[in-house]
N, C-alpha and C positions, 0 to 999 in steps of 0.2 A: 294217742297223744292229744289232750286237750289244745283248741288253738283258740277258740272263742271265750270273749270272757264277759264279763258284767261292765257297765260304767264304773263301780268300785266304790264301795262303801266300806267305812271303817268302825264297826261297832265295836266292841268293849266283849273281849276274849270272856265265855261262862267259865267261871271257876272249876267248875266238874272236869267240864271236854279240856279244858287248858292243860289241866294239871293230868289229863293224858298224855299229850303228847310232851312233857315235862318228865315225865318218869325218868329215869338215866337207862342209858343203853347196857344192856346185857347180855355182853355176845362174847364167846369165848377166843376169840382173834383181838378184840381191843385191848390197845396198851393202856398204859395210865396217861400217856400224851394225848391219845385217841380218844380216849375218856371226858377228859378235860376238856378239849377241844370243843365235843359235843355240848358237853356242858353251858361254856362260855355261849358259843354257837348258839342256842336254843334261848338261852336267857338275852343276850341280843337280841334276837329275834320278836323273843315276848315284849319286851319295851318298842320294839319298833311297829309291832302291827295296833300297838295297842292304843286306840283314838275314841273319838266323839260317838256316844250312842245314838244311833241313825232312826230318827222318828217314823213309826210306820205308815206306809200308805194306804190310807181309808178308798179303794177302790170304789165300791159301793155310794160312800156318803156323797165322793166327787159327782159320778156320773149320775147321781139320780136325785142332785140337789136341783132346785128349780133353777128355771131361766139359766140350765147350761144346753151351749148352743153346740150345733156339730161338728163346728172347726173345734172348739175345746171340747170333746170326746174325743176327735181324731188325733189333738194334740196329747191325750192323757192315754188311748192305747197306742201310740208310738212311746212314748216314754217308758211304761212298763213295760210294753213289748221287749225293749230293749235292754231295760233293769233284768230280765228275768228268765233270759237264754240261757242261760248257765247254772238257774239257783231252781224254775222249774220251768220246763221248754213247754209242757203242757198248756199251765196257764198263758206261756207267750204265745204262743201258737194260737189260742184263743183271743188275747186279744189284738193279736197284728190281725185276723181274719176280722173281726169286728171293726177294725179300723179299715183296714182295705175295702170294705163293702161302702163305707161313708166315705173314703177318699175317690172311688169311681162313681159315687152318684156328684163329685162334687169336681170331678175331672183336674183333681190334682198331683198332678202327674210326681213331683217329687214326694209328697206323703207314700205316693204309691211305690216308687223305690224303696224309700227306706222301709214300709212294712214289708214287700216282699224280700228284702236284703234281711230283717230278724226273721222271718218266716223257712227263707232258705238256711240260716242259720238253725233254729230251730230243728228242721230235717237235718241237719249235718251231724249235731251232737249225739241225737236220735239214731242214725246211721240209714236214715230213707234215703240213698245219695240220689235215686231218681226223681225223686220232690225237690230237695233239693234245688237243684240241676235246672227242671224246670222253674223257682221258685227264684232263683239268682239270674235266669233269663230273663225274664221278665221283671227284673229289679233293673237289671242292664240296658233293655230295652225304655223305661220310663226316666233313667238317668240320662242317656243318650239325646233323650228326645230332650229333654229342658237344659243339655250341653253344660253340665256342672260337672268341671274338672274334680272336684272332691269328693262329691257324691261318686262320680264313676269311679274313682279310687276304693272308694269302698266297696264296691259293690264288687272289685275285679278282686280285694282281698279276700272276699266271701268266698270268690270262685277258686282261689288258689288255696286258701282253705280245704274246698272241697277236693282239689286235685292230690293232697296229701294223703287223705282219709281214703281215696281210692288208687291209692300208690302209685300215682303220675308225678312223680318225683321229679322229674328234670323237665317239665311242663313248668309246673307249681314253683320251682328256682328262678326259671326266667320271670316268670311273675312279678314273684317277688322281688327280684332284683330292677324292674321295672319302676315298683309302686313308691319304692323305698327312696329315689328322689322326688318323687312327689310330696311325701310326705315332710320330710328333710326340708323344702323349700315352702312348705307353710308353717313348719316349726309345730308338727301335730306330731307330740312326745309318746300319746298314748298308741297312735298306729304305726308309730317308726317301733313303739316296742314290739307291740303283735308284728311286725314283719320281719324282725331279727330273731326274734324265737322262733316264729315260721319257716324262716332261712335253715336255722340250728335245727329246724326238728327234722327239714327234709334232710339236710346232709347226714344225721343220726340213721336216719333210714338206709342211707346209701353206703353206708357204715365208713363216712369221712368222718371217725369220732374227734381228730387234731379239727377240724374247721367247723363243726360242731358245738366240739366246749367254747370255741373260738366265741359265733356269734350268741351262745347263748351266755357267756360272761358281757359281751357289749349289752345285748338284753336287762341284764342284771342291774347297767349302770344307768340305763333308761328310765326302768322302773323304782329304781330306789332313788332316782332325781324326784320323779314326781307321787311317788308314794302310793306307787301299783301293785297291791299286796296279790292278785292276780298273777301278774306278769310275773312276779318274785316265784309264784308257785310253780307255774310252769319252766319257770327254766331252770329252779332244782329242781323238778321232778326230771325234766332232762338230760341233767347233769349224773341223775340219780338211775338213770339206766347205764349213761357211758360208762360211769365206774362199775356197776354190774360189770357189761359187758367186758373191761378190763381185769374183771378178778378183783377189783380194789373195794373190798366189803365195809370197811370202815366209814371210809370216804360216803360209800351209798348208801349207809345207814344216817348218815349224817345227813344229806342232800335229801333223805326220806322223810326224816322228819322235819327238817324245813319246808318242803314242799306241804305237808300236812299243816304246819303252824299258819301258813299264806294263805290255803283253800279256807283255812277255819276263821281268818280274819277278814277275806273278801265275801262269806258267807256261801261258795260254792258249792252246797255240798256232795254234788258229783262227783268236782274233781278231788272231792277232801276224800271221797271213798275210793278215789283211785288212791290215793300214796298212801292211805291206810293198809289198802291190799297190797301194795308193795313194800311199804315196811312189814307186811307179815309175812312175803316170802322170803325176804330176807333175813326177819328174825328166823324162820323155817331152815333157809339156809346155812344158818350157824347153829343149829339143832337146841333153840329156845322154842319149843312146842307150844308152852304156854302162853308167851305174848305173844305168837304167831296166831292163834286162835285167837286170843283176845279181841287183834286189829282185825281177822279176816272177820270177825262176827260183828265188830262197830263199822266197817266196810260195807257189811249184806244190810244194815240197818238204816244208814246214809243212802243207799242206792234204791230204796224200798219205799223211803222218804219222799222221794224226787220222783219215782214211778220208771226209771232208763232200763230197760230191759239189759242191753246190753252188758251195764256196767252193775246189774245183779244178777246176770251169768257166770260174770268175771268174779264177782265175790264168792259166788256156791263153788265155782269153779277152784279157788284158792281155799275152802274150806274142805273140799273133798279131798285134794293134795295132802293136805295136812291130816285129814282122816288117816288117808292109805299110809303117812309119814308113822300116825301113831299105832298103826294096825288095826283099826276099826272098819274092816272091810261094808259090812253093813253102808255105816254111816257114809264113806267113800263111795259106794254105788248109789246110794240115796242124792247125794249133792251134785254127782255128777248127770245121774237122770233129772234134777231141778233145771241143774245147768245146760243142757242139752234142749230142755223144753221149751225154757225161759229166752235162749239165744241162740238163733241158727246162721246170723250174720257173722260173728266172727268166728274163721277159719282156726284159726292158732286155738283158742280158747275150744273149739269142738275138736279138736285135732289134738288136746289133752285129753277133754273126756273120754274121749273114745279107749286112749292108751290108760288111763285110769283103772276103766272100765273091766279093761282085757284082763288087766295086774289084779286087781282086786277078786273079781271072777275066779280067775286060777288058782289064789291063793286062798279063797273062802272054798272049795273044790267044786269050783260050778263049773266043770268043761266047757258044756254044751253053750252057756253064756256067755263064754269066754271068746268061743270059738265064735260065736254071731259076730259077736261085737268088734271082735278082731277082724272081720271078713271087712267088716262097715270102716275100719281105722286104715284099712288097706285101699277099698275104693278111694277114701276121700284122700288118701296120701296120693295114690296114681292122677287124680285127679287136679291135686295139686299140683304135681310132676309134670300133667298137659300145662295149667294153666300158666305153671313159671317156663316151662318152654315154649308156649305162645308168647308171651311176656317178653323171654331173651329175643324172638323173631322179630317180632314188634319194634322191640329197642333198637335190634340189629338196623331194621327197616330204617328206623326213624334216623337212627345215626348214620344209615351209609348216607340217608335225602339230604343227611346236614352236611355232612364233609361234601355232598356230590356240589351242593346248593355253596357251600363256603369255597369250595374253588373255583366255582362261577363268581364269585363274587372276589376272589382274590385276585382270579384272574382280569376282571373287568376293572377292579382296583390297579393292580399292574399296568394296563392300557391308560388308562386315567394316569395315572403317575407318568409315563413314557408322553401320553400326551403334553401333560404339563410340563417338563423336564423339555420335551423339544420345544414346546411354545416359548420357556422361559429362554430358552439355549437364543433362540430365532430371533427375540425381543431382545437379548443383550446384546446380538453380533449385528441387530438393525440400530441398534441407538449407539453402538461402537460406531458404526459408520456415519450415522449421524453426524456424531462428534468428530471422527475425525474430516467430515465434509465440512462442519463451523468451523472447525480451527484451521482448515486451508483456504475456507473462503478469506476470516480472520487477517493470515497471514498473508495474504494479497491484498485485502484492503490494504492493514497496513504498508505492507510495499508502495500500494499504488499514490496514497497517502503522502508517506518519507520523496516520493519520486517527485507528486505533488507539489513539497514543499519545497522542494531541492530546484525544481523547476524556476517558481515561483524568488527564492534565494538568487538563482541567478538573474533573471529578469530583474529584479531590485536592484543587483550588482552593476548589472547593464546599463540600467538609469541611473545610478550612481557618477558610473565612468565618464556615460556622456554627460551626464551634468555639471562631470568635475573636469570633462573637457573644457565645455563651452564658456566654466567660471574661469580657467585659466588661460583661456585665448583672450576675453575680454581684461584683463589682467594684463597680458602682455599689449593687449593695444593700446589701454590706458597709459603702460609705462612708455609705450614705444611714442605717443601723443605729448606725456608730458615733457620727455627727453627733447623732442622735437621742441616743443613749444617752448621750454628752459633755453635753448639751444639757439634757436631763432631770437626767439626775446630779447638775450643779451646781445648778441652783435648790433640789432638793434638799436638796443639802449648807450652798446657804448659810443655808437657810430650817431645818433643824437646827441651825444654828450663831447663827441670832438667837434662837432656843427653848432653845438650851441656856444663852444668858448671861442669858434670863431666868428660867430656872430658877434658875441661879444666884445671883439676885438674891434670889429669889423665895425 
């Protein structure tokens, strides 16, 4: 499964190659709905990839105009280095190594990530997963060192990348599932798509087809936001195995040539010769002979183009099927010894030839070839049988480390929570007390307060009483004074007034 793609250019569909993958589908399972569908489907498609003629780059003229300096070389093989992973890994591969040699004479250390991040990419396509490997360390190693959270991002999706292509599937998820807020949190659309297709392709593998279709339809909605005819490819091509695998031919015939209309519009031609090879087994598997060679033989001519051993294995490999499908034993033994020669990396794809091989042999009456070839389809099947039973030990391994490692961790979560939960329990029943210590101090102030005042109330009262003593004794001496003095006065007066009439007399 393709996971690396180009920056993304949009040239203008050739009229030849277009109106190949335009043909209408002719499969003996399609309805007239299914029909249509494609139809519409396909013609969509062609107005949607179809943009701006993308002006070539004069490699040559750049680097060997005068007074260009080395930072602009280093700038122009990272840029094509990176244009051209996907469309020819050769020439990137050539020039990320030309750049990197100027990036450490000039000890800069991020140029030197990203060539070694297209260089490991490069090997991954290729399928050197040990260059690679080393090729993405030391991407990660010069990322690290200048601490660019995005650069490292990249260079961790190169590695997760890499862990698919060497069927480290639940390695390559956690990854991913890592990267994928990073990328979300700087709104970088084109590596949030590569990481949801990446998601979708490892679950595909793990055969969760429901979670699968899942993120490769989020992919879908990524790519056709920013008009990733790449991203489009790959995740109908994805989509375009699940329904395989489901029996649903229509649906995958459909998704087949979508994915071919995307690789042909992002200029990949790789991966345009992979869904060509897949829409020919599929044509094969609805016993259209004829378009099934067609595609397998513009597949073998796409992959020949690019120079990917691999994936013109894969094409001889789908033209000898279809030999043995038409009975041309010959030509059957012929593509499958191509295939065989051409590609000793993929297992699946030699693990046909060989059964090809056996079939064709017996049936042309070659025993004794048959019987080789069969010995060799037998080793390499036991061999397979160790290697997916180291594989299950492995996994076993890995997952009992995780459940052992995840109950250490549950359990020391459990302690934490019980810790928490008593601290919190101990800090409410301490500030209960608290509170209720304020509100009894509170409630005595008060008291002492009201007591205070009551206190204070009487003592007032006290000086009151005696004040209102002391006003009415002097009160009653006044009146007892005046009474007296009235009292006196007159007898007085009258006892004057009988002395004076007798004076008068007198």
């Amino acid at each position: 499964m393709p996971l690396l793609t180009a920056s993304g250019t949009w040239p203008i569909l050739n009229n030849r190659r277009k109106n190949e993958w335009y043909k209408p589908v002719k499969v003996k399972t399609h309805s007239h709905l299914i029909y249509l569908f494609n139809i519409v489907l396909l013609t969509v498609s062609g107005f949607f990839f179809a943009g701006a003629q993308q002006t070539p780059i004069s490699t040559d003229s750049i680097l060997n105009a005068e007074k260009v300096s080395e930072s602009e070389k280093l700038e122009v093989y990272n840029n094509l280095g990176r244009e051209l992973v996907t469309t020819d890994f050769n020439k990137s591969k050539v020039y990320a190594l030309q750049g990197i040699a100027i990036a450490e004479k000039q000890k800069n250390s991020v140029m030197l990530a990203n060539l070694y991040r297209t260089l490991g990419a490069c090997y991954t396509v290729e399928g050197e997963y040990d260059s690679a490997s080393y090729s993405l360390k030391k991407a990660l190693f010069f990322a690290n060192k200048v601490k660019d959270e995005r650069l490292i991002a990249y260079v961790n999706l190169g590695v997760a990348t890499l862990n698919i292509r060497r069927n480290h599937f639940q390695e390559a998820l956690k990854q991913f599932f890592e990267l994928l807020p990073v990328f979300e949190k700087n709104n970088d659309k084109v590596n949030m798509r590569k990481t949801l297709g990446s998601i979708a392709a490892s679950y595909m593998y793990l055969e969760n087809f429901n979670q699968a279709e899942k993120y490769y339809n989020e992919a879908i909605k990524v790519a056709s936001g920013i008009k990733d005819s790449s991203g489009l490819g790959q995740a109908y091509q994805g989509l375009c195995r699940i329904a395989s695998q489901r029996q649903e031919n229509d649906k995958a015939m459909a998704y087949a040539l979508q994915s071919g209309i995307a690789f042909h519009a992002s200029g990949e031609k790789l991966f345009e010769s992979v869904a060509k090879k897949e829409a020919a087994l599929l044509y094969l598997k609805n016993n259209n002979v004829t378009k099934a060679s067609e595609l397998a033989g513009q597949s073998l001519a796409l992959a020949k183009e690019i120079g990917g051993s691999r994936y013109i294995g894969n094409a001889l490999g789908t033209l000898s099927s279809i030999a043995l499908y038409k009975k041309d034993y010959y030509a059957a033994i012929r593509y499958a010894n191509e295939s065989l020669q051409t590609d000793s990396v993929d297992t699946d794809t030699k693990t046909t030839m060989l059964e090809n091989l056996v079939k064709a042999n017996t049936l042309s009456s070659k025993p004794d070839e048959a019987i080789k070839f069969f010995n060799k389809y037998q080793q390499l099947i036991d061999l397979r049988i160790k290697e997916s039973y180291q594989k299950s030990l492995t996994e076993l391994e890995v997952k009992y480390g995780t459940e052992k490692q995840q109950l250490r961790i549950d359990s020391l979560e459990n302690t934490k929570r019980l810790t928490i939960i008593t601290s919190v329990a101990g800090a409410l029943v301490s500030l209960l007390i608290i509170l209720l210590l304020i509100s009894r101090q509170h409630n005595i102030n008060h008291k002492k307060m009201l007591a205070e005042q009551k206190v204070a109330q009487l003592e007032q009262e006290k000086k009151l009483i005696a004040t209102q003593a002391v006003l009415d004794g002097e009160t009653a001496e006044r009146t007892r004074l005046a009474r007296d003095l009235h009292d006196g006065l007159g007898g007085m007066l009258s006892a004057i007034k009988l002395n004076l009439h007798d004076v008068k007399k007198g």
